[in-house]
Biopython code that builds the backbone (N, CA, C, O; Angstrom):
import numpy as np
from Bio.PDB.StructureBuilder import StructureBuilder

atoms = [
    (1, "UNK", "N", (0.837, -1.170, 0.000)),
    (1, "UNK", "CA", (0.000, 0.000, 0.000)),
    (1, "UNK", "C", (0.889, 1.242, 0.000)),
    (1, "UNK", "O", (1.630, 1.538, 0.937)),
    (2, "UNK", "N", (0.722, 2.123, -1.409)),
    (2, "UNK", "CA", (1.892, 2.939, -1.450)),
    (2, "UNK", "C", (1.716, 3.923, -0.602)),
    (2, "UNK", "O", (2.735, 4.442, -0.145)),
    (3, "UNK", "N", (0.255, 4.484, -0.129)),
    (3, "UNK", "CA", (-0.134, 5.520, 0.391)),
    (3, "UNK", "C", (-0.191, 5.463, 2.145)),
    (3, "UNK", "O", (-0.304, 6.318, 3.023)),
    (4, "UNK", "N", (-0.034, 3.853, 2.120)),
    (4, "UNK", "CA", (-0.113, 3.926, 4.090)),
    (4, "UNK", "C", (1.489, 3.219, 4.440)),
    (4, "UNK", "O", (1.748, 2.556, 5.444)),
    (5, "UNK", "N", (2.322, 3.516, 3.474)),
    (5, "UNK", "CA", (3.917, 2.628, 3.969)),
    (5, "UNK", "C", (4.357, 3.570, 4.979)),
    (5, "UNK", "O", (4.022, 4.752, 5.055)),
    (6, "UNK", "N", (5.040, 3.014, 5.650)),
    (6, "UNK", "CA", (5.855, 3.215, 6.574)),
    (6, "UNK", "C", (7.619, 3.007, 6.357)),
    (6, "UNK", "O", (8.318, 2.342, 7.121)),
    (7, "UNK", "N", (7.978, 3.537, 5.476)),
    (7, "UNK", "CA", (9.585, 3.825, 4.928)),
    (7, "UNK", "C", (10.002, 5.195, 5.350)),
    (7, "UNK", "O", (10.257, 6.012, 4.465)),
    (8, "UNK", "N", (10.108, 5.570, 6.736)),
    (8, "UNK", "CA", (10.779, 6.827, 6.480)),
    (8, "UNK", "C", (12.426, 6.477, 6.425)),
    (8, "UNK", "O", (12.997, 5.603, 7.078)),
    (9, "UNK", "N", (13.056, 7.462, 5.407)),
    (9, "UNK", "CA", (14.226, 7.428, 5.506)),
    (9, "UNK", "C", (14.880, 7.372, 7.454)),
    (9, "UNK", "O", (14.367, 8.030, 8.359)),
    (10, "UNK", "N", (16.164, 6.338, 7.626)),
    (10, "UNK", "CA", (16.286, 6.088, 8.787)),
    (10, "UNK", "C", (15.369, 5.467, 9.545)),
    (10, "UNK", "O", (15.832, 5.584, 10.679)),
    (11, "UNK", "N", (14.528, 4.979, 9.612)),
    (11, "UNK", "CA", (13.481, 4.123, 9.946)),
    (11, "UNK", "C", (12.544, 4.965, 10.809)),
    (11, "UNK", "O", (11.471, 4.370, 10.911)),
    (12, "UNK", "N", (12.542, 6.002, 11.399)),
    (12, "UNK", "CA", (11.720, 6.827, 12.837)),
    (12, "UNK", "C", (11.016, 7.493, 11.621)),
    (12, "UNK", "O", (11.502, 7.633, 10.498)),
    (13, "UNK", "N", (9.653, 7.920, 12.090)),
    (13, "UNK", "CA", (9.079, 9.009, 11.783)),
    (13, "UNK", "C", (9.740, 9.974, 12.471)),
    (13, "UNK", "O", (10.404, 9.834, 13.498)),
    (14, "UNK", "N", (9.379, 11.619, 11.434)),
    (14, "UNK", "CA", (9.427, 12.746, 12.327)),
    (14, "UNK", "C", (8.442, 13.123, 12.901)),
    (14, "UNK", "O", (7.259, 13.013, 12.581)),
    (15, "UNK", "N", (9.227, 13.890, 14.358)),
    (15, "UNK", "CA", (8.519, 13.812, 15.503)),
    (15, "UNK", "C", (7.278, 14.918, 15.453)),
    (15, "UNK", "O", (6.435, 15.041, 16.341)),
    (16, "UNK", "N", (7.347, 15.737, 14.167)),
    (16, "UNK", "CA", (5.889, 16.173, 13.524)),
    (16, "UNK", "C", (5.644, 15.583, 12.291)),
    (16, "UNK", "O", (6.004, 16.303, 11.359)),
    (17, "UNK", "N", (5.132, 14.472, 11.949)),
    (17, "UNK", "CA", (4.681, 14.016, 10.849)),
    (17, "UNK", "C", (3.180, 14.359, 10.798)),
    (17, "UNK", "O", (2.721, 14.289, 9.658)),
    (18, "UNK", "N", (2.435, 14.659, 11.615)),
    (18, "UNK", "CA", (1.347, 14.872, 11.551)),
    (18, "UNK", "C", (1.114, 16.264, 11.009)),
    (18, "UNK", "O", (0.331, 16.490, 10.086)),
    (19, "UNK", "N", (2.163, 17.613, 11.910)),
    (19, "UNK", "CA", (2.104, 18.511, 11.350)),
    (19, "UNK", "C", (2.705, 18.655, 9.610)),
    (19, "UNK", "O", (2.684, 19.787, 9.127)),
    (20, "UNK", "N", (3.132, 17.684, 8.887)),
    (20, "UNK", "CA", (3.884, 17.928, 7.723)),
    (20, "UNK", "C", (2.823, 17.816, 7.085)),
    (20, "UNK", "O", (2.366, 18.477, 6.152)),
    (21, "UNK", "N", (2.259, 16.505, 7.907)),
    (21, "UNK", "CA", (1.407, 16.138, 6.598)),
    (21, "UNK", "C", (0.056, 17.305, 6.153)),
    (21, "UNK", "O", (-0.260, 17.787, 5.066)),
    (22, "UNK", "N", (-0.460, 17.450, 7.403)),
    (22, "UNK", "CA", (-1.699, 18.768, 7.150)),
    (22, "UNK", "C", (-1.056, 20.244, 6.526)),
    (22, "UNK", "O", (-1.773, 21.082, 5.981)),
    (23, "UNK", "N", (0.423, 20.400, 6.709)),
    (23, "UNK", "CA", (0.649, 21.467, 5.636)),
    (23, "UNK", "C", (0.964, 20.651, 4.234)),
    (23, "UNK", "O", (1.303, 21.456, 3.366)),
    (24, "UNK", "N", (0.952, 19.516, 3.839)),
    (24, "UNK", "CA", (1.101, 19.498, 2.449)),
    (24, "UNK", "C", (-0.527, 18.823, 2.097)),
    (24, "UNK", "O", (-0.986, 18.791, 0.955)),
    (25, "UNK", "N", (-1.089, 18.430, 3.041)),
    (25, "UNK", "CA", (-2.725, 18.941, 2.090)),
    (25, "UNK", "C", (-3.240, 20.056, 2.205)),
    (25, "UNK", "O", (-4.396, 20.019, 1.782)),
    (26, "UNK", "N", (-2.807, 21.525, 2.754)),
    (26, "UNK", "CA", (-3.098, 22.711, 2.975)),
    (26, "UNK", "C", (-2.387, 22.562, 1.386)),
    (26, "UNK", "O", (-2.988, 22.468, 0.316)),
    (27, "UNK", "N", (-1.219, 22.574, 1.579)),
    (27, "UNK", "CA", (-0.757, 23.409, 0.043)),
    (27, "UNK", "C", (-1.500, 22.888, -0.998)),
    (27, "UNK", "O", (-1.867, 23.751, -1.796)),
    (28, "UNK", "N", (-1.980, 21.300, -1.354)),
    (28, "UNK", "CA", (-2.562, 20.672, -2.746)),
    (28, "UNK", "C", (-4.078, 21.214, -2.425)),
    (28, "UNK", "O", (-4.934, 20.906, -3.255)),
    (29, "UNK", "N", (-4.422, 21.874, -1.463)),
    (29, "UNK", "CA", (-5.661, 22.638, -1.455)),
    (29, "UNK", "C", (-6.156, 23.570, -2.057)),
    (29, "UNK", "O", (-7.258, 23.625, -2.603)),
    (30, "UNK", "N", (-4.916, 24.766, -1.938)),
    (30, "UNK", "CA", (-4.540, 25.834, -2.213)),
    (30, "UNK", "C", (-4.312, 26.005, -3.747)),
    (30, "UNK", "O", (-4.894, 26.757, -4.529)),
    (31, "UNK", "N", (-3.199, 25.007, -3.993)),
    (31, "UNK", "CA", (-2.935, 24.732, -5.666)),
    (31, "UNK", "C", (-3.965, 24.541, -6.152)),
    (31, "UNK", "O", (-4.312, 25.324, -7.037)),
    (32, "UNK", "N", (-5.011, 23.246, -5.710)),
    (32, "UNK", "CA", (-6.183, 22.985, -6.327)),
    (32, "UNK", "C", (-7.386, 24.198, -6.923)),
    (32, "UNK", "O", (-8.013, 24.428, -7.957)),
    (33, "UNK", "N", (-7.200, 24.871, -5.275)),
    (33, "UNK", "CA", (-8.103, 25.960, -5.740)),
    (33, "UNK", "C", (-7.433, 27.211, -6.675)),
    (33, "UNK", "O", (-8.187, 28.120, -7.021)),
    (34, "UNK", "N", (-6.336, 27.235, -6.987)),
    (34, "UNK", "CA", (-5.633, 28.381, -7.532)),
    (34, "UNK", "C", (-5.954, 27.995, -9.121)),
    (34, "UNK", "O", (-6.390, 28.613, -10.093)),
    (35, "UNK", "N", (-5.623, 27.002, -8.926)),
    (35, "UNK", "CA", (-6.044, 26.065, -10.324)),
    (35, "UNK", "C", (-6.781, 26.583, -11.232)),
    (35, "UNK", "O", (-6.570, 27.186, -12.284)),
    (36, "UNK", "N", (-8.377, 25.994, -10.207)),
    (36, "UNK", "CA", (-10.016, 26.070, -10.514)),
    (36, "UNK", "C", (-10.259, 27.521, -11.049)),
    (36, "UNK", "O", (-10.952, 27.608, -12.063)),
    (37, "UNK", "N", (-9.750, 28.725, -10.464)),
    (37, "UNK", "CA", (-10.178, 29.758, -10.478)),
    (37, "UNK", "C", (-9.063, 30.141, -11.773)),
    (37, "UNK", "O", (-9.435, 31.071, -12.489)),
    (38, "UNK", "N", (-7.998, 29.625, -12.054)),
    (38, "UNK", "CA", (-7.454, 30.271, -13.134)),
    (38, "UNK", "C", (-8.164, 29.660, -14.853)),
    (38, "UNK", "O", (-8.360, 30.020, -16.013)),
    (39, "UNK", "N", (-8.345, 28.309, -13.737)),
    (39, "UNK", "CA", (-8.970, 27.424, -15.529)),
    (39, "UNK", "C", (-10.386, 28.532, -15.744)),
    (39, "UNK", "O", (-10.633, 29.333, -16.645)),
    (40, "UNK", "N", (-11.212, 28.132, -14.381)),
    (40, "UNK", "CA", (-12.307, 28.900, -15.309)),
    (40, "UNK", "C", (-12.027, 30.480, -15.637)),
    (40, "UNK", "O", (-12.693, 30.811, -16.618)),
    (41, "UNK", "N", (-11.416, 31.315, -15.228)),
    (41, "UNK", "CA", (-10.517, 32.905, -15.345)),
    (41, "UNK", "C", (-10.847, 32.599, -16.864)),
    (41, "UNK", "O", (-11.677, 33.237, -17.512)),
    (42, "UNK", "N", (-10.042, 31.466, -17.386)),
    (42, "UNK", "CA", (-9.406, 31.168, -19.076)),
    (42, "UNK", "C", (-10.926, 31.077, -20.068)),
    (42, "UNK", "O", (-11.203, 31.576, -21.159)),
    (43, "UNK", "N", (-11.589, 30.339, -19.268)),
    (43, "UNK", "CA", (-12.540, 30.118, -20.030)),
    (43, "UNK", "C", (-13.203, 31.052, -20.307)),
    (43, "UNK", "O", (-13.325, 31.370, -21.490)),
    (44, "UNK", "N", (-13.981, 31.942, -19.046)),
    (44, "UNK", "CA", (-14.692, 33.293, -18.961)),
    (44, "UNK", "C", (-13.875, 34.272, -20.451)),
    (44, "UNK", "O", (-14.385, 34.726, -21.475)),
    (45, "UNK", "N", (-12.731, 34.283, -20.044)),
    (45, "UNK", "CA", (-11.849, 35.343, -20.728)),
    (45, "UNK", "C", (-12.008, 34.786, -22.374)),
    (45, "UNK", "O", (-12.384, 35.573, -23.242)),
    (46, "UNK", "N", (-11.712, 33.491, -22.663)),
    (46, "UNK", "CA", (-12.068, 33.083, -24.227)),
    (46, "UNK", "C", (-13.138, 33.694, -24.791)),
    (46, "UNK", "O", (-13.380, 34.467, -25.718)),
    (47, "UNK", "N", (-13.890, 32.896, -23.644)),
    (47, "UNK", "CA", (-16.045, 32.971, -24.195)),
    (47, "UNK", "C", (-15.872, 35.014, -24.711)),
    (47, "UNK", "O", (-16.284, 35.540, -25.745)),
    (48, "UNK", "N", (-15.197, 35.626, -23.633)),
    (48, "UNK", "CA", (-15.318, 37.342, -23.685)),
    (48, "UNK", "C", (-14.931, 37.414, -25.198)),
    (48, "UNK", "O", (-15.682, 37.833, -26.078)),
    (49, "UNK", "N", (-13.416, 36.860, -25.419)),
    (49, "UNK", "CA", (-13.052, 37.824, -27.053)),
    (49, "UNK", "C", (-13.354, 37.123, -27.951)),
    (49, "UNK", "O", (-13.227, 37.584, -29.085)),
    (50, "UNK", "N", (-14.009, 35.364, -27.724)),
    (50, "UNK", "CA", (-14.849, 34.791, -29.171)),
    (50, "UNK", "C", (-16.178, 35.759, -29.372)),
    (50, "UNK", "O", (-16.584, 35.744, -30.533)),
    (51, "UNK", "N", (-16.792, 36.441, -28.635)),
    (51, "UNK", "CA", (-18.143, 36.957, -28.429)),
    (51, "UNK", "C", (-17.548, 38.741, -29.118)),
    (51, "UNK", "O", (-18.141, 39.466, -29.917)),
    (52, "UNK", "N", (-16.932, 38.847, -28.798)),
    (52, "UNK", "CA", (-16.308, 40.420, -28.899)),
    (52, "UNK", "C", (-15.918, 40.020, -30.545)),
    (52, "UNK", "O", (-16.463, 40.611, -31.477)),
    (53, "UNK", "N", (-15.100, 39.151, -30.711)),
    (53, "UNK", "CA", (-14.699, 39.003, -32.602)),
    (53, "UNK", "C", (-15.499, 38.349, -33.262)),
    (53, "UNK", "O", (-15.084, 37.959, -34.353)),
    (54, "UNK", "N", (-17.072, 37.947, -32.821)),
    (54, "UNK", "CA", (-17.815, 37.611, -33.762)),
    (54, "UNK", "C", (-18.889, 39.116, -34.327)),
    (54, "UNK", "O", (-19.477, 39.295, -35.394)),
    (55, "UNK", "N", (-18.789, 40.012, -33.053)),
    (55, "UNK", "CA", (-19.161, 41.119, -33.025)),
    (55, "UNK", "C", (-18.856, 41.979, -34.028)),
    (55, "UNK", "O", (-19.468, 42.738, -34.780)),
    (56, "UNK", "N", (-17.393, 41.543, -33.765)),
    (56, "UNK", "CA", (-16.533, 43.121, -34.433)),
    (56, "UNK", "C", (-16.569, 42.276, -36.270)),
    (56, "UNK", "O", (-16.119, 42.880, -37.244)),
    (57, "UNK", "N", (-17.021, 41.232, -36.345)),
    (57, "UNK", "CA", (-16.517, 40.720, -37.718)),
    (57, "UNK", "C", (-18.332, 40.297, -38.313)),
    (57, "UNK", "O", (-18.678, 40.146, -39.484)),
    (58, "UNK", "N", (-18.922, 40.228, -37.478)),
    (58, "UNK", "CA", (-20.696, 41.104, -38.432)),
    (58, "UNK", "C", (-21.127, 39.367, -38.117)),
    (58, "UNK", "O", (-22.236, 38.938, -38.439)),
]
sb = StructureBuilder()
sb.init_structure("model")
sb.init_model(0)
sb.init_chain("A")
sb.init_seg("    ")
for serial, (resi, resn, name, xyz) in enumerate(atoms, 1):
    if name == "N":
        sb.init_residue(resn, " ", resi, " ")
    sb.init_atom(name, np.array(xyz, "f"), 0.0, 1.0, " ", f" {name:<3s}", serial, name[0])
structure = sb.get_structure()
C-alpha cells in the first residue's frame, strides 16, 4: 500500500509528521483551488473575445 507505507528514511518518523502532513494537504488545497479559479478565469476570458470578434466581424 503505497499511500499507508511506513519507509521513512532512517526508519523513525518525524517527531511532527502529523504537522507535515496537514501542511502538504493545505498546500494541494490551495494549488487545487488556484487552479479552478485560473482554468475557469481562461474560459470566462475566451467565451469574452470569441463573443467580442464575432461582433466586431458582423
Amino acid at each position: 500500500m503505497l499511500n499507508h507505507a511506513d519507509n521513512y528514511p532512517g526508519g523513525e518518523a518525524p517527531s511532527n509528521a502529523s504537522d507535515i502532513a496537514a501542511r502538504c494537504r493545505d498546500a494541494g488545497r490551495s494549488r487545487f483551488a488556484w487552479a479552478a479559479f485560473t482554468g475557469t478565469a481562461g474560459i470566462v476570458l475566451a467565451a469574452a473575445v470569441a463573443i467580442g470578434f464575432r461582433r466586431r466581424t458582423g
